[in-house]
GUMAR-930558 format. One record per residue (C-alpha): x, y, z; residue in three letters. Coordinates in steps of 0.1 Angstrom, whole numbers, plus 5000, padded with zeros to 4 digits. Each point is the difference from the previous one (the first is absolute). Example, Ala and Ser with C-alpha at 12.3 -4.5 7.8 and 13.67 -1.06 7.14 Angstrom:
// residues 2
512349555078ALA 501450344993SER 
// end
This chain:
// residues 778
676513362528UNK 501550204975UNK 498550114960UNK 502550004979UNK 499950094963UNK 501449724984UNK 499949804964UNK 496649774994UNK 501449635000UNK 499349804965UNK 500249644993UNK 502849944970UNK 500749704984UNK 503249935025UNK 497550025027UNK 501650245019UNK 498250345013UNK 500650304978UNK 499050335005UNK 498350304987UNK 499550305020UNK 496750135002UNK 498749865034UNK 501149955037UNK 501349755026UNK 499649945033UNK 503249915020UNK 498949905037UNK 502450215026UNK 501249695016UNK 501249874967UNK 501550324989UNK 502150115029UNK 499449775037UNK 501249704984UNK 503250074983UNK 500950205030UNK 499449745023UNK 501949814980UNK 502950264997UNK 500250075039UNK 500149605002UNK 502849934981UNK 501950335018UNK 499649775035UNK 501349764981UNK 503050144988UNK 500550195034UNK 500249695018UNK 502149854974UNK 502450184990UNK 501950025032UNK 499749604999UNK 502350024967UNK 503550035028UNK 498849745023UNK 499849774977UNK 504049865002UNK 498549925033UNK 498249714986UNK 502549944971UNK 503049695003UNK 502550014974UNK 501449635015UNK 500749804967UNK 499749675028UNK 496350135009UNK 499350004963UNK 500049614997UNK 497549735007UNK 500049805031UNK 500849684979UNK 503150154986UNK 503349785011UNK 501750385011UNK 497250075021UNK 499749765017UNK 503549955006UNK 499650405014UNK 497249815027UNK 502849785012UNK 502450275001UNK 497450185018UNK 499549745032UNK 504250055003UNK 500250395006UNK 497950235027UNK 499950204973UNK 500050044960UNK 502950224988UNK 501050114969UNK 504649984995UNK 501750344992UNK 502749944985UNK 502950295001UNK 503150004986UNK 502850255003UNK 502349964970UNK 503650184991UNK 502250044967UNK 503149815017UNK 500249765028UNK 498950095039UNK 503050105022UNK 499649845036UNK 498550375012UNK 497750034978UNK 498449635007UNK 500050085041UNK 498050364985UNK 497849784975UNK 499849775030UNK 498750235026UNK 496850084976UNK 498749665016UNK 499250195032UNK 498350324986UNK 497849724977UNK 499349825029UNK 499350365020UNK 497050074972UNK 498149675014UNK 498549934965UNK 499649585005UNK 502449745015UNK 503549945005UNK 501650244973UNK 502749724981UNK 503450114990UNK 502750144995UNK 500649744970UNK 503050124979UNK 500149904963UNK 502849774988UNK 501350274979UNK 500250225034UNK 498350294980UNK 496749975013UNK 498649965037UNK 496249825004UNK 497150035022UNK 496649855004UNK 498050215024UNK 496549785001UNK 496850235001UNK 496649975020UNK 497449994971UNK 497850145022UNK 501650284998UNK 500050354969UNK 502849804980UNK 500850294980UNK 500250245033UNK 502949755015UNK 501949944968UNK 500450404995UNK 501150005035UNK 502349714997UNK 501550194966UNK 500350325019UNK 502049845032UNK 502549804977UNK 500850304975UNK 500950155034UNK 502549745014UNK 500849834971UNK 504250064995UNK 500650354982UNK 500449924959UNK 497849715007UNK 496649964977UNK 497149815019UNK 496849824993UNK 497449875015UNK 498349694973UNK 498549675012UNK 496049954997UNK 499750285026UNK 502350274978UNK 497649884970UNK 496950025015UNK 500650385015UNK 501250114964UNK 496549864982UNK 498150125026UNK 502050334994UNK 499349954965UNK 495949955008UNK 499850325018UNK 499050194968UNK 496949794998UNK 498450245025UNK 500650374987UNK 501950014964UNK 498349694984UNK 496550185004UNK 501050324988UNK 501649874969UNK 497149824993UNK 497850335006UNK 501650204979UNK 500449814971UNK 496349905001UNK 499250415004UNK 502050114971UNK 498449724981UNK 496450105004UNK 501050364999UNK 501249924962UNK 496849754998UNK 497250265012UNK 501950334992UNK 498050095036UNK 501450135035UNK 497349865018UNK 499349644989UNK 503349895002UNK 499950055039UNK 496749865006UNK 501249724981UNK 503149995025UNK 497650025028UNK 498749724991UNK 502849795000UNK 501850145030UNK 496649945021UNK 499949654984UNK 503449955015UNK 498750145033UNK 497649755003UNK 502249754990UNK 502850065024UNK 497450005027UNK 498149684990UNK 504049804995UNK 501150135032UNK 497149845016UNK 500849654984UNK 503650015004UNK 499150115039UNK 497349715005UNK 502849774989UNK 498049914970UNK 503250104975UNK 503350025000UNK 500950364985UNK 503850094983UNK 501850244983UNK 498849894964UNK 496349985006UNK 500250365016UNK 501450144974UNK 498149824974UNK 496550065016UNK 500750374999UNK 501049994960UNK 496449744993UNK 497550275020UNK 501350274984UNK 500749884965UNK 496349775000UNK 498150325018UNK 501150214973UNK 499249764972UNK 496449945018UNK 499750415007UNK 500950034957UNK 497249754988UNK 497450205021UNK 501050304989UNK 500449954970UNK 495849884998UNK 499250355021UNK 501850204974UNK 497849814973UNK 496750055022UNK 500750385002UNK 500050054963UNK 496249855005UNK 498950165030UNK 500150365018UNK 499449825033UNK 503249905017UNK 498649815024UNK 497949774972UNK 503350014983UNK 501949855032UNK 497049765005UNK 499849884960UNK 504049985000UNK 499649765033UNK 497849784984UNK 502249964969UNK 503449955018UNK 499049795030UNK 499649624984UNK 503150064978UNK 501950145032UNK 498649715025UNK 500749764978UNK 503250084990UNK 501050075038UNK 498849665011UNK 501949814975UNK 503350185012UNK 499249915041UNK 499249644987UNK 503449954982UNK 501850175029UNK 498749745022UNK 501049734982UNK 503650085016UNK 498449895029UNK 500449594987UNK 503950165001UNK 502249725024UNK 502250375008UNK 498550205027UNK 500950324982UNK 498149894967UNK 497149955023UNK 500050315018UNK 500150194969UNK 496749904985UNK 498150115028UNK 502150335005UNK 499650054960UNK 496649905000UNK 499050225028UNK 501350304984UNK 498149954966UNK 496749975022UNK 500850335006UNK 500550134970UNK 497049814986UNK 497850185031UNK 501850354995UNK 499150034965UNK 496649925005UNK 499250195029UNK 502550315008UNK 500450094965UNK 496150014990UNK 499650245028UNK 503150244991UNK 498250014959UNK 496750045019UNK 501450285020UNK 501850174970UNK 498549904968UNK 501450164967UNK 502650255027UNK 501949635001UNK 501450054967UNK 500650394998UNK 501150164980UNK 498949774972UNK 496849945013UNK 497949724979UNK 496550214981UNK 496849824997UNK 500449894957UNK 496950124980UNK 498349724985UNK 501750014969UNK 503449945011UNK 499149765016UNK 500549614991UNK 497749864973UNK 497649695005UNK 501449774978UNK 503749954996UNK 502349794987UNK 502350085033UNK 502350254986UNK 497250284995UNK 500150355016UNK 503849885013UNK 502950174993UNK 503850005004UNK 502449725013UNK 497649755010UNK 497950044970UNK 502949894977UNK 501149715026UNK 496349904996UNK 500250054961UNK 503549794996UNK 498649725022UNK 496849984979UNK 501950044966UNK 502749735012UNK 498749805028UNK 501849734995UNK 503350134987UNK 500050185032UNK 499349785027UNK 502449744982UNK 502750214998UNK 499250135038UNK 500249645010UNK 503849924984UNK 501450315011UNK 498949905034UNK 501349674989UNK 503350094993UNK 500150235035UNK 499149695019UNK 503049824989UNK 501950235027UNK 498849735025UNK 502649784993UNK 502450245014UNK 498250065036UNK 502049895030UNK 497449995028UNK 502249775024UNK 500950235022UNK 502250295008UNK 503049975028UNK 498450285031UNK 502850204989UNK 498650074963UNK 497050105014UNK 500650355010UNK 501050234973UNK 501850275019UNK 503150045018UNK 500149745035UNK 502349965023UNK 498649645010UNK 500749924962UNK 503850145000UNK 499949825035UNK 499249664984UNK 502850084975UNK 502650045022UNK 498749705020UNK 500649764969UNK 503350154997UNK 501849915027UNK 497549735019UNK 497949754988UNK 497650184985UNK 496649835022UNK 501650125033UNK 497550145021UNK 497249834978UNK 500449605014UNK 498049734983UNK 498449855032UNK 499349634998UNK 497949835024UNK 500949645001UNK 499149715027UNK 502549995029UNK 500849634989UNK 500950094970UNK 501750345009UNK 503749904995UNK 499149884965UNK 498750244989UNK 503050225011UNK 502349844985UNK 498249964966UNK 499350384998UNK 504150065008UNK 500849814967UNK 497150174982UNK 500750194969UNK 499150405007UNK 500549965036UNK 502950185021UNK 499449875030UNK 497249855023UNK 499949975038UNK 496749885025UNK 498650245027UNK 500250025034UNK 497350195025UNK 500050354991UNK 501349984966UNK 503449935003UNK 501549764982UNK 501349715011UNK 503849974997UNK 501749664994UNK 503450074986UNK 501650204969UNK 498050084969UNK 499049734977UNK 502450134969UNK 503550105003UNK 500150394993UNK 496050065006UNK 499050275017UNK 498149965033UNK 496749975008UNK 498450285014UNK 500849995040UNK 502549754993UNK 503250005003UNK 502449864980UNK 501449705026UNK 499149785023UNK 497150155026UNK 501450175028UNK 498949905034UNK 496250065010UNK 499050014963UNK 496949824995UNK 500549614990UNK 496649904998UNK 497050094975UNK 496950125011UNK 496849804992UNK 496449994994UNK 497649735000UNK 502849774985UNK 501650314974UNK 503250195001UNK 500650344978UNK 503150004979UNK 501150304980UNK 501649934968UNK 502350294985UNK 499550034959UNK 502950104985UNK 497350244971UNK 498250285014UNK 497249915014UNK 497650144973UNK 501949924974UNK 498549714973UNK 503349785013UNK 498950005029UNK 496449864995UNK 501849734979UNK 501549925031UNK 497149975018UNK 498549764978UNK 503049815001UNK 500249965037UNK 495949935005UNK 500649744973UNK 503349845015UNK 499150035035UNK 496449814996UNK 502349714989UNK 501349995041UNK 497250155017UNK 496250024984UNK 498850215026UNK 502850254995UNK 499050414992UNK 502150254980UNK 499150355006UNK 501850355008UNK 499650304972UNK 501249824971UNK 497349755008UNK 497150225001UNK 500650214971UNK 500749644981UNK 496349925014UNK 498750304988UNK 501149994964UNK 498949615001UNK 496250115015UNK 499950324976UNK 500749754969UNK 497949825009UNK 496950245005UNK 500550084972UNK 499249694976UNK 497249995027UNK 497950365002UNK 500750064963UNK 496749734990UNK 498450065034UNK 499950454985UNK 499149904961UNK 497749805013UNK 497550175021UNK 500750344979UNK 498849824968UNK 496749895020UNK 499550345009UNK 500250114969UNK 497849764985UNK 497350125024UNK 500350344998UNK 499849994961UNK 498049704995UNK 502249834973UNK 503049735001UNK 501150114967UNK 501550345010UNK 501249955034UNK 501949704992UNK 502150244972UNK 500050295022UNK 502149825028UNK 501949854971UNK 501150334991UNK 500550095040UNK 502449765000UNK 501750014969UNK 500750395007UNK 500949895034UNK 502749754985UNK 501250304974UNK 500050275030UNK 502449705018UNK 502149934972UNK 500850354993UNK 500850095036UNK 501949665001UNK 502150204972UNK 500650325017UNK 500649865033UNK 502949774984UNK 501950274974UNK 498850375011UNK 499449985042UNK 503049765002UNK 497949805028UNK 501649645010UNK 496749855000UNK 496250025015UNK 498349935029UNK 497849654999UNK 496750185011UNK 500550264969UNK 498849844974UNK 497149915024UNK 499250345009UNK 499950094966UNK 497949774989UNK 497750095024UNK 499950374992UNK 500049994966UNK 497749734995UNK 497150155024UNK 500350364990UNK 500649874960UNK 496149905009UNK 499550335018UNK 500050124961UNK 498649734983UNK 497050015024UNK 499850454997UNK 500249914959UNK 498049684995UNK 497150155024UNK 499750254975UNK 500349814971UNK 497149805014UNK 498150295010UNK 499950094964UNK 500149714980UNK 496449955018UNK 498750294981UNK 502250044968UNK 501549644990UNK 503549855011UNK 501950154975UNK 498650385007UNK 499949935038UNK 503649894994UNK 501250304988UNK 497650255016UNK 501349815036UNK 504050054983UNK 499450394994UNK 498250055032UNK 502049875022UNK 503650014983UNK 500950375016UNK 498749845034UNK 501949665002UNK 503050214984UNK 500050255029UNK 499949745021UNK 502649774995UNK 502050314996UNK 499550125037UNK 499949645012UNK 503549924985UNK 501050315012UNK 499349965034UNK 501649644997UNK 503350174984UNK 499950175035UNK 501149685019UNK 503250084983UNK 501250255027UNK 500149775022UNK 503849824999UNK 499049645000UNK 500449774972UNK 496749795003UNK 498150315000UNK 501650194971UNK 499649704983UNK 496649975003UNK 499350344994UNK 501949954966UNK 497649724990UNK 496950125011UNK 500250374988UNK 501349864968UNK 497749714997UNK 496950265007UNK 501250244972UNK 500449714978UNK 496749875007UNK 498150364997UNK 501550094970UNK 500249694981UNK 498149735014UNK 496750195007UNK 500250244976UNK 501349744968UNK 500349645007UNK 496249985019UNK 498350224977UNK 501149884971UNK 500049595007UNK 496050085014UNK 499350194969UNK 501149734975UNK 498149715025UNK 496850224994UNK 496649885021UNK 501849675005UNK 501950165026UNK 497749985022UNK 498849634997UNK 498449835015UNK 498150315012UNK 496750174982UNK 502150244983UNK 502549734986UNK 496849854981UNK 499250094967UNK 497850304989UNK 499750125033UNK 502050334992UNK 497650054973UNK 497549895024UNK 501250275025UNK 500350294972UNK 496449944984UNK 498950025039UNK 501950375001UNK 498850094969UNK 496249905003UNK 500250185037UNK 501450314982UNK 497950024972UNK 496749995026UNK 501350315021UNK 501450204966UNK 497949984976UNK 502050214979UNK 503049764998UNK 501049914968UNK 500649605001UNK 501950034965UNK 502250235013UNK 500649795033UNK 500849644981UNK 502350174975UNK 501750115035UNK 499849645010UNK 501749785019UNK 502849744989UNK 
// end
């Protein structure tokens, strides 16, 4: 063991060790260096086995909108059927070759003779086409691909080959669910490298500004970089065992939550070992007396987070669900980082952390007096917050309340049904222009069916019902293999034919006969909308409503159908999770602070600045991004967020508040908690909306949508909520706030302070109680 010169400890009225310095402390070896380099040199194996996990993990990643849905869902299951038809699934490419002016009779034998070098690449099945337009400006076809197989890898070659051939003069696409799938996943790939180095660097220039140190800032980024480490490695591991299904989105938004929630974690505990230094010449008691401070607050705001996140797991979409495991295993990370690595770097480097303004051990008279009203010995920004929402209360937290009021009126302007595929990535794609060209010279579903499984019985029925169906071009059963079955001309003078089909009677040899299943046939059905589009959906629900009518067994899936299914299932999550998330976060709440009182108005202001972060970004969305509209799961997502890490801040402030209010009153703890921990929660919702803002890079509307509410929804809640509207509102409730608790009963702040006081008086003598009462307590 090791002597080391250190301050005396005495007992003060706040109950907390302070020091003198005339005697010595023993600091066991074990304590001051073994453990927090055992610790260090753990979490390095850590991050060296999974950091190269990071690029594996699109190997465990499906971006398959169909995947996303439940089993129960009409479009999936109508996918099983479609499945027991085929050897294998495919995904249609669908490529078009399109000219200014009509196609001379050589340049359809050249746009012809593409078929062969398609067919040469062995992507899928029987490669369909040539189909010229009507207009003869435009040549079609669908090259069906093995989903087995790296979509993206076959639609770059499939682009590549046709540029190639394609007539000179001639511009080509390649569009269809394959095209659009190989773009977003295109659009995804800066998840892996850009994403995270946004995120870092804002969250380093940040706390550079914050600590005005070199060092701290990168331990602090250690921290959450090894928290991501971990996290990688322990998501890989579930999405491997089968136990979730990881995309795009939840990679990109685990790497934002560890990094944004380890940083917020890292700033509460530092901010307690910069307050234990200026008591203590001992860095090691310092890391030790900070630990035991910041760990309930830290725990308990950590579990609240992982306990909302799983509520996505009573999500009917498989995508919601594998979210709340994915998010929730990255704040465990976090939550075990900041209470394990970052100890042992403080413990390692003690005051060095914050060079070159190191924190000095206060003489004992600058430092805090007994007895305060909660505004004593503070200074600066937070000391007049604290002052106006003491002078005020209630002006302020009224007026807080209508001005969120009037910001939540914004609602009424959110669109969350849905975007078409093609809205949803933000830069320049060639399966978007693809899709264009498609609806401008075929009907624009071509290459994306709706596929209706109806009883063989009832097949012909069916047919002809669909023919005469508004928003339908053309519909035609299926024979083995695929091909449709051909039974004469097209059903509407003028209508283009079906893909495969030609625009007469069959020739010779072409199939007659429908292939069947357990008593079902397949019949495509070719929408005249895009098949993203919202006119297309209506369609849908036109034909599932209509067709029922002839056959009640009959299924109506295809793309269209499945992103119709998703919106519906997102909706309705929605109404459901939203209850299910209040509801176990205002239990936990009433645990952790032993009232009903106060967390029933703190999630009432969680979700009143939820509903004014939404209405605003409802706003800007509409008039200043120009967006057509939102994904369903946004507003979902964002409730989420903002909801559990809006009680991330309530729990860091209303801990303290507690904390205090124990030894000084409500009112004083109130403010004392509000000047303590303003600069902390401020910090913090500053790096964590920064590191949200970072999802912005990334070209996809859902996720610069969501970055949009939740950085601005965090900043809004930081700076107004927690710092105003909470503060303020608990001020003017007084003890009350805490009914039906001890503290919430009458006299027993007095109760608590004549306690301090008579504790005080016994170990100083020399106290002067005068002087302390007419410092007193409101």
């Amino acid at each position: 063991m090791e002597l080391i010169s250190g301050p005396t400890p005495r007992r003060t009225l706040e109950g907390n060790m302070k020091t003198t310095s005339s005697a010595a402390t023993r600091v066991p070896f074990w304590l001051r260096w073994l453990i927090p380099a055992v610790l260090v040199l753990a979490w390095l194996a850590i991050a060296g086995v999974g950091g190269p996990t990071f690029g594996r993990l699109s190997e465990v990643s499906s971006n398959d909108q169909a995947s996303f849905l439940p089993a129960g869902a009409e479009a999936t299951e109508a996918a099983d059927w479609q499945a027991k038809f085929r050897d294998s699934k495919e995904i249609p490419a669908v490529i078009v070759v399109e000219s200014d002016s009509a196609f001379t009779p050589a340049q359809l034998r050249e746009a012809a003779a593409l078929k062969g070098k398609l067919e040469a690449l062995q992507a899928g099945s029987t490669v369909i086409g040539p189909i010229p337009s009507e207009d003869a400006k435009a040549v079609q076809f669908v090259v069906p691909i093995d989903s087995s197989a790296e979509v993206k890898t076959v639609v770059k070659e499939l682009r590549n080959a046709v540029q190639a051939s394609a007539p000179a003069g001639m511009q080509t696409f390649v569009t269809g669910p394959a095209g659009l799938t190989a773009d977003l996943v295109s659009a995804f790939a800066g998840i892996d490298g850009i994403l995270l180095l946004v995120a870092l660097g804002a969250v380093f220039l940040i706390l550079l500004i914050v600590y005005r140190s070199l060092l701290l800032p990168v331990m602090v980024l250690f921290t959450s970089v090894f928290a991501l480490c971990a996290a990688i490695l322990l998501v890989f591991g579930m999405a491997k065992a089968g136990w979730i299904q990881l995309n795009g989105q939840s990679q990109g938004i685990l790497s934002i939550l560890v990094i944004g929630a380890a940083t917020d974690y890292a700033l509460l505990y530092v901010a307690r070992f910069r307050e234990a230094l200026t008591h203590t010449t001992n860095r090691t008691a310092a890391a030790v007396t900070a630990w035991k401070a910041a760990w309930e607050p830290i725990l308990a705001s950590g579990a609240t987070v992982i306990i909302a996140l799983l509520c996505l797991l009573f999500s009917d979409l498989n995508s919601n669900k594998a979210l709340g495991p994915v998010a929730a295993a990255g704040i465990l990370c976090a939550l075990f980082a900041a209470l394990t690595l970052l100890p042992a770097l403080m413990a390692l480097l003690g005051r060095a952390a914050f060079w070159p303004f190191r924190p000095k051990l206060l003489p004992e008279t600058d430092r805090e007096p007994e007895l305060v009203t909660g505004l004593e010995g503070q200074k600066g920004l937070w000391r007049a917050t604290g002052s106006l929402v003491s002078r005020r209360p209630r002006t302020v937290w009224v007026a807080s309340v209508l001005l969120l009021l009037v910001a939540a009126t914004g609602l009424l302007q959110l669109k969350a049904n849905g975007v078409a595929q093609t809205d949803v990535i933000l830069t320049a794609s060639n399966a978007v222009d693809g899709q264009d060209a498609l609806g401008r010279h075929f009907d624009a579903g071509s290459g994306s069916p709706a596929v209706i499984v109806a009883d063989e019985a009832k097949a012909q029925d069916v047919l002809a019902k669909l023919k005469t169906s508004d928003g339908v071009g053309d519909a035609y059963l299926l024979a083995e293999g695929g091909a449709p079955v051909i039974t004469g001309a097209p059903a509407a003078p003028g209508a283009p034919a079906a893909p495969g089909a030609p625009a007469a009677p069959a020739a010779p040899g072409a199939p007659a006969a429908p292939a069947t299943r357990d008593g079902k046939v397949l019949i495509n059905a070719t929408l005249n909308h895009a098949a993203d589009s919202a006119e297309a959906e209506n369609a849908v629900v036109s034909l599932r409503q209509d067709l029922k009518k002839i056959d009640a067994g009959v299924l109506v899936g295809g793309v269209t159908a499945t992103a119709l299914d998703t919106n519906t299932t997102a909706q309705r999550d929605l109404v459901t999770i939203i209850p299910v998330v209040l509801g176990v976060i205002l239990v936990i709440l009433m645990l952790l602070l032993r009232s009903v009182l106060a967390p029933v108005l703190l999630v009432a202001s969680v979700v009143l600045s939820y509903a004014a972060a939404t209405g605003v970004s409802a706003f800007v969305f509409n008039n200043v991004f120009g967006f057509p509209g939102a994904d369903a799961t946004v507003p979902l997502f964002g409730f989420v967020f903002l909801v559990a890490l809006g009680v991330d801040y309530n729990i860091f402030l209303m801990s303290r508040v507690r904390e205090e209010s124990l030894k000084h009153g409500t009112r004083a703890g109130i403010l004392r908690g509000l000047v303590v921990t303003g600069g902390v929660i401020t910090s913090a919702g500053v790096v964590l909306a920064a590191t949200f803002a970072a999802l912005g890079v990334i070209p996809i509307m859902f996720l610069v949508q969501l970055a949009f509410i939740v950085a601005f929804g965090v900043l809004l809640d930081t700076v107004l909520v927690r710092s105003l509207l909470v503060p303020a509102l608990a001020y003017d409730i007084g003890p009350r706030l805490w009914w039906p608790g001890k503290l919430g009963r009458p006299g027993s702040g007095a109760a608590a302070r004549d306690g301090a006081r008579a504790t005080l008086s016994a170990e100083n003598p020399k106290a002067d109680p005068a002087e302390n009462e007419a410092a007193g307590v409101r």
